[in-house]
N, C-alpha and C positions, 0 to 999 in steps of 0.2 A: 245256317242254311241246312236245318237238318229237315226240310222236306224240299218238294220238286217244283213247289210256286216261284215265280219270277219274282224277284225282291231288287230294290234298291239298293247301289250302293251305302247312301244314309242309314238305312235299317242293318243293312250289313255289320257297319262300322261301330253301329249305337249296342245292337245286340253282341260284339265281340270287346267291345270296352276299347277301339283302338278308331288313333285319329282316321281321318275321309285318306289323307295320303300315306299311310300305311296300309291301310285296308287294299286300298288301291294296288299298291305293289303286288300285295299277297295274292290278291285275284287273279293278276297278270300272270302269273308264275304258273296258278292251280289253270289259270285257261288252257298255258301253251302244254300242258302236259293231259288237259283233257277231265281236268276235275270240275272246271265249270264252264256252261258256257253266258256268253252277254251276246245279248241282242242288240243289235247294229241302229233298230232304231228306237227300241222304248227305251237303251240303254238297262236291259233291269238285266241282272243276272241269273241262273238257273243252275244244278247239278248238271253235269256230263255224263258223257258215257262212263268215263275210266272208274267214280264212283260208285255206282255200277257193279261193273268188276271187280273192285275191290270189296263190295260187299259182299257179291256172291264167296270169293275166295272164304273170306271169316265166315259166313254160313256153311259152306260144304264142311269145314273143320269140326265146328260143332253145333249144328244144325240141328236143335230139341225137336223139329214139327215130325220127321218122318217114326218119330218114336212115340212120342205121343198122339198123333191126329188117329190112329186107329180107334184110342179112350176117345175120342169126342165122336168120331162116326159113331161109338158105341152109344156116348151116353144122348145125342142126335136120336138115333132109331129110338131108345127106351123111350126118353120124353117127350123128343116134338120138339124141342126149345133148342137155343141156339148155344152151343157148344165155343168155349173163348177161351186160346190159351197164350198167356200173358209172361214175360219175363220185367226183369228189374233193371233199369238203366241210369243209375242214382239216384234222381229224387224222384222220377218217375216211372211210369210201368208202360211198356209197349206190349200193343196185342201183334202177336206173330203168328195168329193162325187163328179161323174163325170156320167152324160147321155152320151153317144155320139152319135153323129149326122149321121143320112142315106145318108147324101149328098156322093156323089161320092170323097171329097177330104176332109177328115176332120182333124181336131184339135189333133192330137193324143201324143201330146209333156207334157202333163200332167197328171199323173194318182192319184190315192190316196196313199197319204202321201208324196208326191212331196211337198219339200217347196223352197220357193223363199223369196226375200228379199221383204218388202213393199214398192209399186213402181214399181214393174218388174212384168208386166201382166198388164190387164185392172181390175181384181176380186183382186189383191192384192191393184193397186192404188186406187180402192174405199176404200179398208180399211183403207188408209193413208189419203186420200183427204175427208175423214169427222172427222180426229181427230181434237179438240184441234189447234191452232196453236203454242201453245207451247210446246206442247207432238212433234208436226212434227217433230219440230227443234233441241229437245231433241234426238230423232230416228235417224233423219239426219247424224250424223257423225258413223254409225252404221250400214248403210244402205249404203254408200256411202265406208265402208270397202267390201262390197261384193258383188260391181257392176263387178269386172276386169272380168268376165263369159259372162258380157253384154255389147260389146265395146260401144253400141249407146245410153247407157243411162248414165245421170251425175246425180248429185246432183242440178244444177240450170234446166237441163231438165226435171225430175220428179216434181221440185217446179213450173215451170212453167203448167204443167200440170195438177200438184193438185189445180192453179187456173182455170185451161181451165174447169176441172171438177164440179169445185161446181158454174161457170158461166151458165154451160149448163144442170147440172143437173146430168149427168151420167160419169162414165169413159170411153174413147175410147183411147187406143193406136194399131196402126196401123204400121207394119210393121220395129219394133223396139228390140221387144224380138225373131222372128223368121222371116225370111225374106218371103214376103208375106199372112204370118199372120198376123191379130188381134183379139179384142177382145173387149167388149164391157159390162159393168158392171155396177149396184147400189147397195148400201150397203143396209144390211138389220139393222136396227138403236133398238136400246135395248132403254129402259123405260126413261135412261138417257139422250139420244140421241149420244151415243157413236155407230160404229158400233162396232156388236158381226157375222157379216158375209157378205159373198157379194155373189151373183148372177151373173155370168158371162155368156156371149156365146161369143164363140170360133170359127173360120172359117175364109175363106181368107176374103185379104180384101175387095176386090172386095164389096164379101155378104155384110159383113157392112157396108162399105159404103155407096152402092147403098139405103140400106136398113134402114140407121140408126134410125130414127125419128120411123119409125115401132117396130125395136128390142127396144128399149130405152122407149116405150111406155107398151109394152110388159113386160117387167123387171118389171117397177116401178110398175104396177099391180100385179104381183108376189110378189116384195116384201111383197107387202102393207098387200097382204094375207098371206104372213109368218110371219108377224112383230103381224099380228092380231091375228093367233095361235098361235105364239108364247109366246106373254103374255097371254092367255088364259092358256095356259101351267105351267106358273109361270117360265120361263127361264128366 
């Protein structure tokens, strides 16, 4: 139940690997205490409020938007295109913050709390193409369960790519996840040098394209200044 749709018990139980009368119990428990609610008569279940709360709680703790959304107001005004900043939640990448861009045709395929597999986008394959190589390939069969949404991308074309990336510096997929879209992205790199988020712009590809070496210059200066408040921060 990691979003706010009304769902089935069945789907519940099937998606948690646990029987209808376990699932059952568990529900009962997260109701009385306000983690979810059911409805009296489609019977389907829902998030609560206390979920909620409890999310805000972990955001106020270490909440990346208010430190980074300045880089995306910024790189918004330069380009015009839509501004996407993305973290890592194992095998997938959640966008937690989204500018969008003035331009007359933009980006509008991604909002907050949109998650995707790592690898599908430009701001998710940075957060793949500076792991680890043995974290990748751990991920790999994980990630490649929940491509069939994305006829054009595989498993040797994402790894191909996570080399195109760290040859060149930045993520760029073009025309892959959305037809004449892409997208162009750097990781933003924690203390360890692990990424903890990425920086994306969004727009056809034309813009990119034409434009690459500019957005991609752009980016990495943004990072560099969220990577620098950020540890200032102690995140």
């Amino acid at each position: 139940m990691s979003d706010a749709r009304n769902v089935r018990l069945t789907d519940i139980a099937q998606a948690a690997g646990q029987d209808k009368a376990t699932t059952l119990r568990l529900l009962e428990v997260l109701a009385r205490h306000g983690f979810v609610n059911r409805d009296p008569d489609s019977k389907r279940y829902s998030l609560g409020p206390e979920i909620f709360t409890l999310g805000a709680a972990a955001m106020a703790r270490s909440d990346p938007r208010a430190r980074v959304r300045p880089s995306l107001i910024q790189l918004v005004r330069t380009f015009e295109d839509t501004a996407i900043l993305s973290v890592p939640r194992g095998a997938e990448s959640v966008c937690v913050d989204v500018q969008v861009g003035s331009f007359a045709i933009r980006a509008n395929y991604l909002e907050v709390g949109s998650r995707r597999p790592l690898g599908v986008g430009a701001g998710s394959l940075a957060l793949l193409a500076w792991l680890p190589d043995d974290e990748v390939e751990a991920l790999m069969p994980f990630i490649a369960d929940r491509l069939s949404n994305y006829p054009l991308l595989s498993p040797s074309l994402i790894r191909r790519q996570i080399d195109e990336s760290r040859k060149r510096g930045h993520a760029l997929l073009l025309d892959v996840v959305v037809p004449r879209m892409g997208g162009i992205a750097v990781p933003i790199l924690a203390e360890d040098g692990r990424p903890c988020a990425a920086i994306s712009i969004a727009a056809l590809s034309e813009r990119i394209s034409t434009r690459e070496a500019a957005l991609a210059e752009a980016l990495h200066r943004e990072a560099a200044a969220c990577r620098a408040y950020w540890r200032q921060g102690g995140l």
